[in-house]
C-alpha positions in Angstrom: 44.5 18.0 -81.6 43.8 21.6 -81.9 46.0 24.1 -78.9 44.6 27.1 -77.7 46.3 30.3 -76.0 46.0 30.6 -72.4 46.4 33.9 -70.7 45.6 32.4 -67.3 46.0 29.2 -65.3 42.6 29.8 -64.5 41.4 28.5 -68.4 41.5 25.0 -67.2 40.7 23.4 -63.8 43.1 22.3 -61.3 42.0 18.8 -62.2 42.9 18.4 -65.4 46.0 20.2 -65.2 47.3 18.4 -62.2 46.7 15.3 -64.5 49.6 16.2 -67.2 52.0 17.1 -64.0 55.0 13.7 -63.9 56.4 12.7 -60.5 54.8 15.0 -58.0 56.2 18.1 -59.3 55.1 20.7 -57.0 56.2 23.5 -59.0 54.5 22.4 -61.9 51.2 21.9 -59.6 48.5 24.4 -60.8 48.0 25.8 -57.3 51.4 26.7 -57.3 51.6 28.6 -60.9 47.8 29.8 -60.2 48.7 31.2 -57.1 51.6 33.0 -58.4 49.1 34.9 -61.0 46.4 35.0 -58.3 48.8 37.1 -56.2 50.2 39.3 -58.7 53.7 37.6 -58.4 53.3 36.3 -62.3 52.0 39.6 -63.9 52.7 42.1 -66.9 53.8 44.8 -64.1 56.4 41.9 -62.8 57.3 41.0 -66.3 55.9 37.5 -66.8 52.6 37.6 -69.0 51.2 34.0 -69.0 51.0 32.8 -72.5 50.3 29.3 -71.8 49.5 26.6 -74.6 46.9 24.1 -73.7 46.4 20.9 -76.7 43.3 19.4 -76.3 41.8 16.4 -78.1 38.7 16.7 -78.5 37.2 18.7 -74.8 39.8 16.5 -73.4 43.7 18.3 -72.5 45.6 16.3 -73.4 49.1 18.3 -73.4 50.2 21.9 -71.9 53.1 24.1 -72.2 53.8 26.7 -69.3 54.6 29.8 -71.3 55.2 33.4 -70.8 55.9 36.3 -72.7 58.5 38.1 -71.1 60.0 41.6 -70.8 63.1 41.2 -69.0 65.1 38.4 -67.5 64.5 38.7 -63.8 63.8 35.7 -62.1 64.9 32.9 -64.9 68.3 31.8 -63.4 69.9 30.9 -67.2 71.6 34.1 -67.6 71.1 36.1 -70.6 71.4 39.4 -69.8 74.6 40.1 -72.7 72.4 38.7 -75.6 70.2 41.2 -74.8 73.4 43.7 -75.0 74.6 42.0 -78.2 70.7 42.7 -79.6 70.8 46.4 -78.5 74.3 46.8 -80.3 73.1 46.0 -83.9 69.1 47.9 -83.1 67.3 45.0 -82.5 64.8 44.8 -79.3 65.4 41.8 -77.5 62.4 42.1 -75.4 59.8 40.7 -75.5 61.3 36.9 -75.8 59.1 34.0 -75.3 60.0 31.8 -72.2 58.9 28.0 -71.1 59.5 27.9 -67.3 58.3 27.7 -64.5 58.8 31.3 -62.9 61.4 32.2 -60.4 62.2 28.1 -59.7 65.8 26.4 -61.3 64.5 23.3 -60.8 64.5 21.0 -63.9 61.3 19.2 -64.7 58.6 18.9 -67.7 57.9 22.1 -70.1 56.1 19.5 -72.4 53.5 18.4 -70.1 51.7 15.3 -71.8 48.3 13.4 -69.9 49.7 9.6 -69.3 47.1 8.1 -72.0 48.1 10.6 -74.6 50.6 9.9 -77.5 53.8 11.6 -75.3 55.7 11.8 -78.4 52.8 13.3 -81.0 51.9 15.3 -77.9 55.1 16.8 -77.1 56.0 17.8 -81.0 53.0 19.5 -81.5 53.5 21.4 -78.3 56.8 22.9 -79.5 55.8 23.0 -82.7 53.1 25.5 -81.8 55.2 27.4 -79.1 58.0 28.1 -82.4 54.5 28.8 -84.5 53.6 31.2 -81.7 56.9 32.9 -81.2 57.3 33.6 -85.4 53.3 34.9 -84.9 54.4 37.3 -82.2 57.4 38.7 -83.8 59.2 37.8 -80.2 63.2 37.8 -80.4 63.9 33.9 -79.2 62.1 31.2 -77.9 63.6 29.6 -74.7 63.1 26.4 -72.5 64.4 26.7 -69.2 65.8 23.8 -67.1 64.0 21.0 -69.2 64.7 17.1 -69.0 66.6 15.6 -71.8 64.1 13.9 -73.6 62.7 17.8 -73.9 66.7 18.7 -74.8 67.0 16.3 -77.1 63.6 17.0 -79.2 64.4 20.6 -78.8 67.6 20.3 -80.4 65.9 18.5 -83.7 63.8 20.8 -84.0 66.8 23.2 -84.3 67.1 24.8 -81.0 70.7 25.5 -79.5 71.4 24.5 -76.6 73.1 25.5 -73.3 74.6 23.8 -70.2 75.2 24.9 -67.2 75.2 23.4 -63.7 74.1 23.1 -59.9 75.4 21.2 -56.4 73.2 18.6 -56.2 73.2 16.5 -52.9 72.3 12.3 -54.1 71.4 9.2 -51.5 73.7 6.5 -51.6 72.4 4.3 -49.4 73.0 6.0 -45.6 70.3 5.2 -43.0 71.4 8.2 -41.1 73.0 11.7 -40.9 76.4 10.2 -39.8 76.1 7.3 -42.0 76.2 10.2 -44.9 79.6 11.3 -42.6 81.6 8.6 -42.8 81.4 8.8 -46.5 83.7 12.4 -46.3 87.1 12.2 -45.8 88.3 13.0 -42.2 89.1 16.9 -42.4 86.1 17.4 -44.1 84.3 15.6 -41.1 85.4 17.0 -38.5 84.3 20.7 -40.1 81.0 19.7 -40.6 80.7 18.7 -37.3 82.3 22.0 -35.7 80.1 23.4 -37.9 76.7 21.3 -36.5 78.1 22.2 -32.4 78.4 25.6 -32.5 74.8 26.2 -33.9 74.1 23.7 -30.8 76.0 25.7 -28.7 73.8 29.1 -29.4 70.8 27.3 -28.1 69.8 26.9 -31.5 66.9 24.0 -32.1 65.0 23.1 -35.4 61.3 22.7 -35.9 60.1 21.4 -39.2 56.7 22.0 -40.4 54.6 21.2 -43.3 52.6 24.0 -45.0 49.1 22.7 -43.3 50.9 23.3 -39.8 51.5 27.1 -41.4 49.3 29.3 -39.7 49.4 33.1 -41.1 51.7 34.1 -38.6 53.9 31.5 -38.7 54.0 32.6 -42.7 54.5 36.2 -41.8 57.9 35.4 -40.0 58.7 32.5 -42.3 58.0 34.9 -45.2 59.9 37.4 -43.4 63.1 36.2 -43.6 63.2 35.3 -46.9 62.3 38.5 -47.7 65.5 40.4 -45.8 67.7 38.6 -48.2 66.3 40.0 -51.0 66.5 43.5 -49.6 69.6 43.2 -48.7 70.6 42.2 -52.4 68.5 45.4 -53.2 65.8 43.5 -54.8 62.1 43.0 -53.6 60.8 39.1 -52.4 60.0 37.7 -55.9 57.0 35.8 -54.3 55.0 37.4 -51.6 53.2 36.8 -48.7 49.7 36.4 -49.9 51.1 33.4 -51.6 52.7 31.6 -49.6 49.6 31.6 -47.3 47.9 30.1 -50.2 49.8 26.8 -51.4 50.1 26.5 -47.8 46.4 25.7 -47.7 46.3 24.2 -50.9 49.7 22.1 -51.1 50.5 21.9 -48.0 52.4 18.3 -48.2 54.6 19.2 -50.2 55.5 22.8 -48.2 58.2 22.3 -45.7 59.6 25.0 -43.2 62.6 24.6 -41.0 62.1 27.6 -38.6 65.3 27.8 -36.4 64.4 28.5 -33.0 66.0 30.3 -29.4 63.4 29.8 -26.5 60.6 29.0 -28.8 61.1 32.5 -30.6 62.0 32.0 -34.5 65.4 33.5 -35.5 65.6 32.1 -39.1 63.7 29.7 -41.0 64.4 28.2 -44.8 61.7 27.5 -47.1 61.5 24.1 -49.2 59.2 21.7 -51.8 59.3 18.3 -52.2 58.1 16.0 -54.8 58.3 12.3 -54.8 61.6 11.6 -54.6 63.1 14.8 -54.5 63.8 18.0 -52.0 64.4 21.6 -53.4 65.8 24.3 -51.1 64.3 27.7 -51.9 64.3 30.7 -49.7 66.3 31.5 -46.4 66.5 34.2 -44.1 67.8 35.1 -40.7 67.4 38.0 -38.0 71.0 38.4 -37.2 74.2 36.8 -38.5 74.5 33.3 -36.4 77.9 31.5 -36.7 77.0 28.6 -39.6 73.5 28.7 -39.3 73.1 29.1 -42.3 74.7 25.6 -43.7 72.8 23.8 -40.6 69.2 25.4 -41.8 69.5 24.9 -45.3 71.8 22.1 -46.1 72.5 19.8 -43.1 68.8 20.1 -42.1 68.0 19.4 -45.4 70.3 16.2 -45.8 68.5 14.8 -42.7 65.1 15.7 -43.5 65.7 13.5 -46.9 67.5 10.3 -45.4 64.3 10.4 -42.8 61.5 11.0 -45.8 63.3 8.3 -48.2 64.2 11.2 -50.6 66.5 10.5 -53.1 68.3 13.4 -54.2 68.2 17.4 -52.8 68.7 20.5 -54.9 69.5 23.6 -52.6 69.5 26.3 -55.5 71.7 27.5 -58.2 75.3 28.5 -57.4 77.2 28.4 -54.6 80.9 26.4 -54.3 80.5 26.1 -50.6 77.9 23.7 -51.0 80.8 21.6 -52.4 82.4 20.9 -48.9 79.3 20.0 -47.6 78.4 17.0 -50.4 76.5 18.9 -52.8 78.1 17.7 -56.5 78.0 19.1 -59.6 75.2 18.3 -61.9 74.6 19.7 -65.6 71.5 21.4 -66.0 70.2 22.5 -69.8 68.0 24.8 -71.4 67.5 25.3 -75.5 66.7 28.4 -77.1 65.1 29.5 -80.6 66.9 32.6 -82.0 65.0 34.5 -84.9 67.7 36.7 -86.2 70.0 33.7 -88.6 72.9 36.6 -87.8 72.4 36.4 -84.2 71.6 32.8 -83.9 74.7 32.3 -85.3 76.5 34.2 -83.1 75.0 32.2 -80.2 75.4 29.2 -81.2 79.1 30.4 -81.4 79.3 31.6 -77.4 77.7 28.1 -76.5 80.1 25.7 -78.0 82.8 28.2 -76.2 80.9 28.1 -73.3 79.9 24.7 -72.8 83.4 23.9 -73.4 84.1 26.4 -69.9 81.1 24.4 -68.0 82.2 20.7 -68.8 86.2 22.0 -67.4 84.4 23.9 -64.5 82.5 20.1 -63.8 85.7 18.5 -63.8 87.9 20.9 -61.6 84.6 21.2 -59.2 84.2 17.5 -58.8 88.4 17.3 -58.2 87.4 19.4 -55.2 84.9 16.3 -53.7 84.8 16.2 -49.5 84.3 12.2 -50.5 87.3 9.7 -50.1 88.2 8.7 -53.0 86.6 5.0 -52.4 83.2 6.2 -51.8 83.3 9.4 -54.1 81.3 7.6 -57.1 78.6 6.6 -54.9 75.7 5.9 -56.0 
């Protein structure tokens, strides 16, 4: 098996890519990273130089690696902005670090990506083995994995990666047929909020339309797109994906593109954007023209909740962060990511702050989940 650098998604075709991808992925979909270096989103000016590693057997890929070489930390979501300090303090660059993700997404799935006929275990080894080999070559700071499964954890770790936990609100199916099926599962105050919380949007004149990205048309995209985009400038940061591309994978992926546009008299007042997979539903960007009393939990969670017990999803991941999501039945869930340190001083160091840390998660976890809307009978469910 020989692997060969790829400094654009555009080295290999859709086809063959598409083939390594595991459960519908759609953020692991090469429309979806091509698009985002088609469209200038995944650039050097942005910060995120594709690096990619592509194993092939023969002319046949048989393994891929979604790589980047990366000058800053925007856009990652596993916070490391005080290593970078700690390298600065003894006059070591930090920058540029090597990164496996998939760019401006903290959704866990494959780094490792093996073709379903291909040794998955020889496959995956010689992928990381050659990202390390790569990140020693380059002279890079650290290697790092972001959000991987734990089979990827657990081979990182013997190949002497460190690694991190940290953790998200996840929302899981346990069996409802409907929205107050999933109800009668919280305990009774917790009901009733929700439900106050459901009426007054109701009582704004406030109606939902969902859409898949083939019903986008580009100027649906431009106000979809455009409330996303006022959150970020409010949090004085510009859209990390434009508008260009979402008009793409709209085309292109369209099934697994959904918009919940929020509506007064047919006019759009907010929307929420979202991905599915196979069995899963990820919550991604929201915005809103004006401050509507909780329209923001019925857009992007409630609508969201329904949309999955109507699709036969099994599980929803609204984004990193965010407690409130807690009182609405999102749980928490660890998430992982491993890391290659070359410094030994500075690896060691690290591997210090993650034992402390990790420590810190797992009691976070356990306070978090003491804190569950669920009665207590159906709180382990499923």
């Amino acid at each position: 098996m020989d692997v060969e650098i790829g400094t654009s998604l555009e080295a290999v075709t859709a086809e063959a890519w598409n083939a390594l991808v595991p459960g519908g992925d759609p953020f692991l979909r090469h429309e979806f990273l091509a698009a985002a270096e088609r469209h200038g989103c995944v650039a050097p000016d942005t910060g995120w130089t594709p690096h990619h590693l592509l194993l092939r057997e023969g002319d046949r890929l048989v393994g891929a690696m979604p790589l980047y070489l990366r000058t800053d930390s925007w856009g990652e979501f596993v916070f490391d902005w005080s290593w970078a300090q700690a390298w600065q303090r003894v006059g070591l660059p930090y920058y540029p670090k090597l990164t496996s993700a998939v760019p401006f997404t903290p959704a866990t799935g494959a780094r490792l990506l093996v073709h379903p006929q291909a040794d998955g275990a020889a496959c995956r080894a010689a992928l990381l083995e050659a990202a390390l080999a790569q990140a020693r070559a380059l002279g890079v700071s650290s290697l790092h994995l972001l959000f991987p499964p734990e089979q990827e954890l657990s081979l990182a770790r013997d190949h002497g990666l460190l690694l991190r936990q940290d953790t998200q609100f996840h929302w899981q199916h346990a069996g409802e047929e409907d929205f107050e099926g999933y109800l009668a599962r919280f305990s009774s105050a917790k009901r009733k909020k929700i439900r106050r919380e459901r009426r007054r949007v109701q009582e704004q004149g406030i109606r939902h339309v969902v859409r898949d990205g083939h019903a986008m048309t580009d100027e649906l995209w431009e106000v979809a797109w455009g409330f996303s985009a006022r959150t970020f400038l409010r949090r004085g940061r510009p859209p990390y994906l434009n508008l260009a591309f979402f008009r793409e994978i709209g085309r292109s992926m369209g099934e697994q593109v959904v918009v919940m546009l929020a509506e007064v008299h047919d006019t759009p007042i907010a929307g929420a954007i979202f991905f599915r997979g196979d069995e899963t539903l990820y919550g991604r960007y929201w915005g809103a023209l004006d401050d509507f009393h909780s329209l923001h939990f019925e857009t992007c969670y409630y609508q969201g909740i329904e949309y999955c017990l109507a699709e036969g999803l099994r599980r929803f991941e609204p984004g990193t962060q965010g407690e409130h999501k807690v009182a609405r039945g999102f749980l928490p869930v660890a998430t992982g990511s491993a890391h290659w340190i070359a410094d030994a001083r500075l690896r060691a160091a690290v591997a210090d702050y993650l034992d402390q840390e990790r420590r810190h998660v797992q009691h976070y976890m356990d306070e978090v989940e003491a804190h569950s809307p669920y009665r207590r009978e159906t709180a382990g469910a499923p």
